[in-house]
N, C-alpha and C positions, 0 to 999 in steps of 0.2 A: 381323178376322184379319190376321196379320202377310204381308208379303211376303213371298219368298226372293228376289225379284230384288233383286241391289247395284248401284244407279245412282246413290249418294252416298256421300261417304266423311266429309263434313263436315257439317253442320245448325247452325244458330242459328235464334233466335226474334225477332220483327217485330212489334210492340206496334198494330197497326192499328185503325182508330177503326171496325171492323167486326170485331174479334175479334180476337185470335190468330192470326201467322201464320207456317208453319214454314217454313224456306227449307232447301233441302237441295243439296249442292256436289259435286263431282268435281274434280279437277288439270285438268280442260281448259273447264266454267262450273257456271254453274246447271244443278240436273237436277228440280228442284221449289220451290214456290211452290204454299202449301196452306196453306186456313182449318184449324186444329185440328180433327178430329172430321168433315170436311163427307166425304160421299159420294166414296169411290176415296181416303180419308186411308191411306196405304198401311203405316201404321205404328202399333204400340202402344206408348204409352209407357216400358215399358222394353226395345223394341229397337230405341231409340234412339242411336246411336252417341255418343261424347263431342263435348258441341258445340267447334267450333274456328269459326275466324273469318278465311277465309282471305279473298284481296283481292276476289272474284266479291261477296262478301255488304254488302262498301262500296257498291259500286258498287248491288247491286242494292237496298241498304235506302235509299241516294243515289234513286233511282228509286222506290221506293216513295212517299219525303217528297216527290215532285215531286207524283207521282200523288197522293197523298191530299190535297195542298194544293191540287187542282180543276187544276193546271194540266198539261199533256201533257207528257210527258219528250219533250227532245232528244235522248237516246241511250238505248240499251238494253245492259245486261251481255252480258256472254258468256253463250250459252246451251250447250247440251249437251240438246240432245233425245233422248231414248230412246224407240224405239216401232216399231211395226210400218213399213216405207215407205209404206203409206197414212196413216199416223195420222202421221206428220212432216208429207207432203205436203196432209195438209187444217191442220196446225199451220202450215205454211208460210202456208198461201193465210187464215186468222185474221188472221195478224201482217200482211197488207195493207187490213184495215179498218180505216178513218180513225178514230181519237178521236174521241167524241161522238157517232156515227156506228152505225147499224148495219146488219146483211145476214139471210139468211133461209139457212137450211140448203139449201131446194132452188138459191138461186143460186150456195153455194159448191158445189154440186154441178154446177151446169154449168159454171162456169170449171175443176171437175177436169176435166171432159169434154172442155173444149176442149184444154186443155192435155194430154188424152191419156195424164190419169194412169192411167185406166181408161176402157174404150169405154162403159159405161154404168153408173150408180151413182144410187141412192135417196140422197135426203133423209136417209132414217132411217142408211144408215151410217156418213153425214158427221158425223149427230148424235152416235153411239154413238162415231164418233173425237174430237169433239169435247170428251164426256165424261170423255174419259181422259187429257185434256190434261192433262199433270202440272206445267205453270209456268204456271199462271191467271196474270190481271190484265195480263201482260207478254207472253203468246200470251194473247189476247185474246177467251175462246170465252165471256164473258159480253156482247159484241157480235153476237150472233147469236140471234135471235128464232124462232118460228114462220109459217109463210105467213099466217096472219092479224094479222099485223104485231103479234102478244101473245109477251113472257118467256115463253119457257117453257123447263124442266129446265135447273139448274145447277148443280154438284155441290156450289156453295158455299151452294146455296139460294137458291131463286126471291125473298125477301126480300132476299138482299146483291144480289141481281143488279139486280133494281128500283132500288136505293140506289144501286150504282154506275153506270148509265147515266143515271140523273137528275145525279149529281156530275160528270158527262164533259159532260151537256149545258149545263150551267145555274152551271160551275164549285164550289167546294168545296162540298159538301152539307151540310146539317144531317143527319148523319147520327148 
């Protein structure tokens, strides 16, 4: 099903050695970064706007080719999050896991705690935010695992997800 929320005004496409991927713009960054088709693709193909190719999609396809060639970007585009203030603030607290690295949904839950995003908060709604992260790879919520230290749920599929934390750990993957 189509969206009605407008959080892009530009999109081009990103040729990735894990599929297809949409990148989507505003005048102020990125507002998405999404495998074609994967779980929350928040678009159908023909309510897609005309692609354009403004400077945010250099930058961030510039980051992509770092990413996908095993090694860590030194910068990150302009972003433009859109989302609930909870769903920024666990986007926030993603984008401080280390490359190659990963955390558990109940401990980005207790650093919300700490930080007194909210006085107390499950697991489970950090995950549900994490889910709906709309600029994967670069908010980084396929770095986040289950408490038994196993992938699990990723909107990209628990297959890219595997593949990209092995290529973070062990640099460019045979993927």
């Amino acid at each position: 099903m189509a969206t009605t929320e407008k959080y892009y005004k530009y999109i081009t496409y990103y040729p990735s050695p894990l599929g297809r991927i949409l990148l989507a713009a505003d005048d102020i960054g990125l507002t998405g970064l999404w495998f074609t088709g994967q779980k929350h693709f928040p678009f159908q193909e023909a309510d897609l706007p005309k692609e354009e190719n403004p400077g945010v999609f250099v930058s961030a396809e510039n980051w992509l080719d770092v990413y996908f060639s095993g090694k860590e970007p030194s910068f990150t585009p302009a972003l433009h999050m859109t989302g609930s203030p909870f769903q920024i603030e666990v986007w926030k607290t993603l984008q401080q896991i280390p490359y190659g690295t990963t955390s558990t949904y109940g401990k980005i839950s207790a650093i919300l705690v700490e930080k007194k995003v909210l006085a107390g908060m499950s697991p489970r709604a950090v995950g549900g935010a994490a889910g709906k992260n709309k600029i994967s790879l670069i908010i980084p919520c396929h770095r986040v695992i289950g408490a038994n230290e196993k992938p699990t749920g990723y909107a990209g599929g628990i297959e890219r997800k595997i593949k990209l934390l092995g290529m973070e750990r062990n640099g460019k993957a045979r993927i």
